[in-house]
C-alpha positions in Angstrom: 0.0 0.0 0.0 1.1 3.7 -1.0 1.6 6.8 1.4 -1.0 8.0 0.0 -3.4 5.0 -0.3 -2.7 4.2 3.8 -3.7 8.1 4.4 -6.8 8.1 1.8 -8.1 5.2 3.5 -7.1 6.8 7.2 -8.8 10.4 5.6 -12.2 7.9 4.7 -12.5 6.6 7.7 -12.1 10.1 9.7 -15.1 11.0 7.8 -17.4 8.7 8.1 -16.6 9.1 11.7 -17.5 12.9 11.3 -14.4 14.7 10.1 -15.6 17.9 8.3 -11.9 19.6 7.3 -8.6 19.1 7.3 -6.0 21.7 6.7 -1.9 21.3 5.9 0.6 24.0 5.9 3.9 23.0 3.9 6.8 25.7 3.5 9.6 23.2 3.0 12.8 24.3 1.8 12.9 22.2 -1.1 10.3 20.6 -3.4 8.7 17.8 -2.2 7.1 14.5 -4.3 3.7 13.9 -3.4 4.3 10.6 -1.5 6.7 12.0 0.2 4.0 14.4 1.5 1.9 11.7 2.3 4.3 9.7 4.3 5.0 13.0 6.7 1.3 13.2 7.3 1.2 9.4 7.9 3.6 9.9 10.6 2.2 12.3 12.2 -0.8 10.4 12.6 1.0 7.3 13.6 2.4 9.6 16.3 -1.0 10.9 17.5 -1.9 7.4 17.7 0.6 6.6 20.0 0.5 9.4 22.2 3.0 11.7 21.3 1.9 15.6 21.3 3.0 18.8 21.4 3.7 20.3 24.4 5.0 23.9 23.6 6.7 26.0 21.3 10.9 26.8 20.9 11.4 30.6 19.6 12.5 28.8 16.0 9.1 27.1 15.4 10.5 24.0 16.5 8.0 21.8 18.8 8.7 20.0 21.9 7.1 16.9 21.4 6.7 14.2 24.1 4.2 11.1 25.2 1.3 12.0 26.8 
């Protein structure tokens, strides 16, 4: 299965379960490839799913991330 075709499936079953929007910022510093794009989001959401969140801000826009 693709990046994308693990995060389309994760996107279809966010809405059935009542997901209205979604929104992503990128400003990378260099092009990225769409699955590449994909794969970030994946991991963010395999984080989430394990616990791991933001706790606060560094001056750089940096976050602090730890289990909660």
């Amino acid at each position: 299965m693709t990046e994308r075709e693990k995060f389309m499936a994760r996107l279809a079953e966010a809405r059935e379960a009542g997901l209205v929007d979604q929104k992503f910022f990128f400003h990378p510093a260099r092009a990225f490839k769409p699955e590449e794009i994909f794969a970030a989001m994946n991991q963010v959401e395999d984080a989430v799913k394990r616990g791991i969140r933001h706790t606060e801000w560094i001056g750089n826009g940096r976050a602090v991330a730890k289990a909660a």
